[in-house]
C-alpha positions as CSV (number, residue, x, y, z in Angstrom):
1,X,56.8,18.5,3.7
2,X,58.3,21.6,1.9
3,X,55.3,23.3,0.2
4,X,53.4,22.7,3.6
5,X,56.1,24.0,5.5
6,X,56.2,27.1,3.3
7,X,52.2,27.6,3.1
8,X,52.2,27.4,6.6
9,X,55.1,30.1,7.7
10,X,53.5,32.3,4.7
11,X,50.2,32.1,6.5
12,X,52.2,33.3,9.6
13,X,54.0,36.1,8.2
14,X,51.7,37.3,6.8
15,X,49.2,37.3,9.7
16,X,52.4,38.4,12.1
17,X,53.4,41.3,9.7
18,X,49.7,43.0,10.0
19,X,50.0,42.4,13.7
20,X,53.3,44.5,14.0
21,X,52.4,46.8,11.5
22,X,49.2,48.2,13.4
23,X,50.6,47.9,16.7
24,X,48.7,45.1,17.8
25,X,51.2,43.5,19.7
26,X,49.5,43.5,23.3
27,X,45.7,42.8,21.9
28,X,45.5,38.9,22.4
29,X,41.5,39.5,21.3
30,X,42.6,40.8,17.8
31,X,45.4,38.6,17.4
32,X,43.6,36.0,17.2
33,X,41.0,36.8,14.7
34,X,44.0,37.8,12.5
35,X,45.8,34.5,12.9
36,X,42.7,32.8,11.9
37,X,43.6,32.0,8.7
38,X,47.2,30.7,9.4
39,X,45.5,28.6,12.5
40,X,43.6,26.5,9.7
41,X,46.6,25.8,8.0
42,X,48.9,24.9,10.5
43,X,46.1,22.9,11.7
44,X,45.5,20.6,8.6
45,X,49.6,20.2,8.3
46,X,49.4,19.7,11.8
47,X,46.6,17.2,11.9
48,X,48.6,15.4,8.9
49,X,51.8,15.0,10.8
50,X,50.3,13.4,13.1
51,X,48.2,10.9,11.3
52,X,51.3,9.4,9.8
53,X,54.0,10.2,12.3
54,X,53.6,6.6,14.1
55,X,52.9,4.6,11.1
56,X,56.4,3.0,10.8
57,X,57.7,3.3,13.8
58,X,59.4,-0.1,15.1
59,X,59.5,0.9,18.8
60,X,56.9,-1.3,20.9
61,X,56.4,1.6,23.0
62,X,55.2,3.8,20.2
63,X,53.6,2.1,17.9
64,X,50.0,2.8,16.8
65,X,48.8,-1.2,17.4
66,X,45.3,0.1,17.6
67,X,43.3,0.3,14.4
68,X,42.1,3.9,13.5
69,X,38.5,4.4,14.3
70,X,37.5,6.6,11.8
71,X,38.7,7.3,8.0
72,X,42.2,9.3,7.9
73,X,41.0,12.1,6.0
74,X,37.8,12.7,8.3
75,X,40.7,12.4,11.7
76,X,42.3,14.8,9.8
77,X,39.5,17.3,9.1
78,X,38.1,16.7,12.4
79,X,41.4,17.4,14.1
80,X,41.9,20.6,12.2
81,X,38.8,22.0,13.3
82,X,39.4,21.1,16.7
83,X,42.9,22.8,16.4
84,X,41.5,26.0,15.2
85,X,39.0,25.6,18.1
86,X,41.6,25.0,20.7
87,X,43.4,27.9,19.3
88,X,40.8,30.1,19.6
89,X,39.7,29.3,23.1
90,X,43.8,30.0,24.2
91,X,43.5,33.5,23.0
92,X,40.3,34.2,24.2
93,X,41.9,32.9,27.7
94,X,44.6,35.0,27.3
95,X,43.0,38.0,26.4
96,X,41.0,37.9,29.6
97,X,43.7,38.8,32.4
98,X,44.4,41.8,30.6
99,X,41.1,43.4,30.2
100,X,40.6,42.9,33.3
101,X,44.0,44.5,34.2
102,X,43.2,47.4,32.0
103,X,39.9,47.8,33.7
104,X,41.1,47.7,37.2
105,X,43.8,50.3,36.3
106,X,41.4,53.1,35.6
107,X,39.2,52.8,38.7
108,X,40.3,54.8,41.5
109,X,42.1,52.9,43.9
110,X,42.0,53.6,47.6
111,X,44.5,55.1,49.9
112,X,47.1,52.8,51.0
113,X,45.9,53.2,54.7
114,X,42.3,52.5,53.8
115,X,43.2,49.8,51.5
116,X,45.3,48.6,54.3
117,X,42.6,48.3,57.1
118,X,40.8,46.7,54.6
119,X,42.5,43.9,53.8
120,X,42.5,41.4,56.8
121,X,44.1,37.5,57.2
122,X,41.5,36.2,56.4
123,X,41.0,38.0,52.5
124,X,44.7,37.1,52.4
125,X,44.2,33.4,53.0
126,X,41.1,33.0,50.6
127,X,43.0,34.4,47.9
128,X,46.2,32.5,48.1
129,X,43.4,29.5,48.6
130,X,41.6,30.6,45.4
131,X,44.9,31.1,43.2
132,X,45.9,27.6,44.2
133,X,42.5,26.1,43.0
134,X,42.5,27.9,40.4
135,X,46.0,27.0,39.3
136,X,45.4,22.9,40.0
137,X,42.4,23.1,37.9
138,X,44.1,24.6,35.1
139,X,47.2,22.1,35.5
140,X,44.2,19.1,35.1
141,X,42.4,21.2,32.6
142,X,45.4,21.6,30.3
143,X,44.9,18.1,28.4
144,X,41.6,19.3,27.0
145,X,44.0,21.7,24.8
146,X,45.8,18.9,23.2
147,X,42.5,16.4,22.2
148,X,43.2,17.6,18.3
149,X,46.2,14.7,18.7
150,X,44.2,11.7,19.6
151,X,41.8,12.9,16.7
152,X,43.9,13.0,14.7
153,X,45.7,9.7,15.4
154,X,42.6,7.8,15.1
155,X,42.0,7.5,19.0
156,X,39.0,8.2,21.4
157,X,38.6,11.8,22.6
158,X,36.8,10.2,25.1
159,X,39.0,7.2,25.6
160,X,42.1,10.0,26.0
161,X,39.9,11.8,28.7
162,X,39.4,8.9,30.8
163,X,42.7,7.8,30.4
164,X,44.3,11.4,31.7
165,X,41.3,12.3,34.2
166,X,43.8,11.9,36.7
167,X,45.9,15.1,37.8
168,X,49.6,12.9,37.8
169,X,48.7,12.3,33.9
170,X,47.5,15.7,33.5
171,X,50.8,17.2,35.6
172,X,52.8,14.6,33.3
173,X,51.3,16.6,29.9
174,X,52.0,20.3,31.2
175,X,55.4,18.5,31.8
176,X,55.9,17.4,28.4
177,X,54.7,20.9,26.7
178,X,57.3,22.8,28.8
179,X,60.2,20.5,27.9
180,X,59.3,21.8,24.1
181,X,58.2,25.4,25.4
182,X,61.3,26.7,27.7
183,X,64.0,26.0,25.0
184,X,62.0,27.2,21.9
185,X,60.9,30.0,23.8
186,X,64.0,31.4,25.0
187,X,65.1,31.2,21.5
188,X,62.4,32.7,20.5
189,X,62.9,35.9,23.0
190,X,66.8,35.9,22.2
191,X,66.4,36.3,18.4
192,X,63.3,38.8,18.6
193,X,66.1,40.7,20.8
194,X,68.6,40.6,18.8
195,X,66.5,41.0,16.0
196,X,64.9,45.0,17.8
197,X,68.8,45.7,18.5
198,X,69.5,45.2,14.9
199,X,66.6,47.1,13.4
200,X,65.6,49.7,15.8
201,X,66.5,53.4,15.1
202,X,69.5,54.4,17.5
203,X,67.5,57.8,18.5
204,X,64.1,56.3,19.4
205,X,63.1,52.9,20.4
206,X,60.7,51.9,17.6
207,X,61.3,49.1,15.4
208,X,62.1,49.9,11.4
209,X,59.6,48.5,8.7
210,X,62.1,46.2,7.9
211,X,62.6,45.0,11.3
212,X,58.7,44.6,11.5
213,X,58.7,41.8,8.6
214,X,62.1,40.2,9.7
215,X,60.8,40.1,13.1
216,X,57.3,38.6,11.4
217,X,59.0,36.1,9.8
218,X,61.0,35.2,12.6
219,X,58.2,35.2,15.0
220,X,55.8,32.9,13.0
221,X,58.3,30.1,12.3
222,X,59.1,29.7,16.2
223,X,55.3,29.5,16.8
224,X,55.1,27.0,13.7
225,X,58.1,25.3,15.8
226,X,56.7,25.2,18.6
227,X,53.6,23.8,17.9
228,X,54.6,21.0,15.7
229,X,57.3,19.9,17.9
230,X,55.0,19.5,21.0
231,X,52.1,17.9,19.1
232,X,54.6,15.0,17.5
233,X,55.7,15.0,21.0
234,X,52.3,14.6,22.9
235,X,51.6,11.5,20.4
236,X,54.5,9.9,21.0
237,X,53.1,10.2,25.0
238,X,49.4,9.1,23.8
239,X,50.9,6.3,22.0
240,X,52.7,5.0,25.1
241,X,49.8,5.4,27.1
242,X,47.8,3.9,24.8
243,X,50.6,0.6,24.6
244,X,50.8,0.5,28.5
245,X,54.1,1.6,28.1
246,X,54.4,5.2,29.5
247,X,56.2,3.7,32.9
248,X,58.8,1.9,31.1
249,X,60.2,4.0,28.0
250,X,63.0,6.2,28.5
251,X,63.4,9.9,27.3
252,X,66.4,8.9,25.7
């Protein structure tokens, strides 16, 4: 797992340290299409992991008892594509919210008393109605991002679907992802921190050249992290599901 682990956080710093060095930090859209390489590789190490990651493991509760339904090295192809897919889609929903931020900042906005009279209980009510909609659909929607690790683990996409359709399972997944997000990602903010306080010119607030790669480097194996470490951790879920055994096993 060492030369992968090295291609992959290559792939990343070098796709990070052409982000930082043209300022591209708060263009999602861009990011992504300069990630695109290092997406495919992460994905086939990714979709590799997780092909063998239950094949000797002794727990009941975990182990892969069902027999692949298509050839390893297909599940694995199939999976990376769907990875880079998924990927793709996330920044593409990402990006959206601020364009549409940017675009509502350079209209004219209307006097606070107008704007005022304008808004009524009723505007209020439908938006905080919308917003919750909106955010229950995207708690249920949030399995479809992880059907890369039944693919790759020789499941059902379909199968999976049917098994999560429900919004507890669904609520159960976005769960799961934040148990691996919230640590990693306060890490992650910490040593990015310490890492601008370190390499950023005492007179002006911008970042050295050197600071831009260290903070590449830094910034490509937390996202590496972070994305291997949920996806081992979402089979180990699909497994239990899968076994019947998702009420019963402990987190420790």
């Amino acid at each position: 797992m060492i030369l992968p682990t090295i291609m992959v956080l290559f792939s990343k710093f070098t796709c990070f340290s052409i982000i930082l060095s043209f300022g591209l930090d708060e263009d999602f859209l861009k990011q992504g299409l300069i990630l695109l390489p290092s997406f495919f590789v992460e994905g086939w190490i990714i979709a590799q992991v997780l092909a063998m990651v239950l094949n000797y493991e002794a727990d009941k509760a975990y182990h892969r008892q069902a027999p692949s339904l298509r050839p390893e090295n297909i599940a694995v192809k199939g999976a990376m594509v769907l990875y880079v897919l998924i990927k793709l889609l996330s920044v593409a929903i990402l990006s959206a919210p601020f364009h549409m931020i940017a675009d509502k900042s350079a209209e004219t906005l209307p006097t606070p008393d107008i704007a005022q009279e304008e808004l009524s209980l009723m505007s209020e009510l439908g938006v905080y109605t919308t917003s919750f909609m909106i955010l229950c659909f995207a708690c249920w929607a949030f399995r479809f991002l992880w059907l890369y690790v039944p693919l790759a683990m020789g499941y059902s996409v379909r199968d999976f679907i049917k098994r999560t359709n429900s919004l507890t399972s669904a609520s159960y997944i976005l769960a799961l992802w934040m148990m691996f997000m919230i640590p990693i990602g306060l890490a992650m903010v910490l040593c990015m921190q310490l890492i601008f306080d370190a390499f950023s010119a005492s007179s002006e607030q911008e970042l050295s050249m050197l600071g831009k790669f260290v903070m590449a480097f830094f910034q490509g194996s937390f996202d590496y992290l972070m994305a291997l470490a949920s996806s081992v951790g979402m089979a180990y879920a699909i497994a239990s599901i899968y076994n019947k055994e998702d009420k019963k096993v402990s987190l420790w």
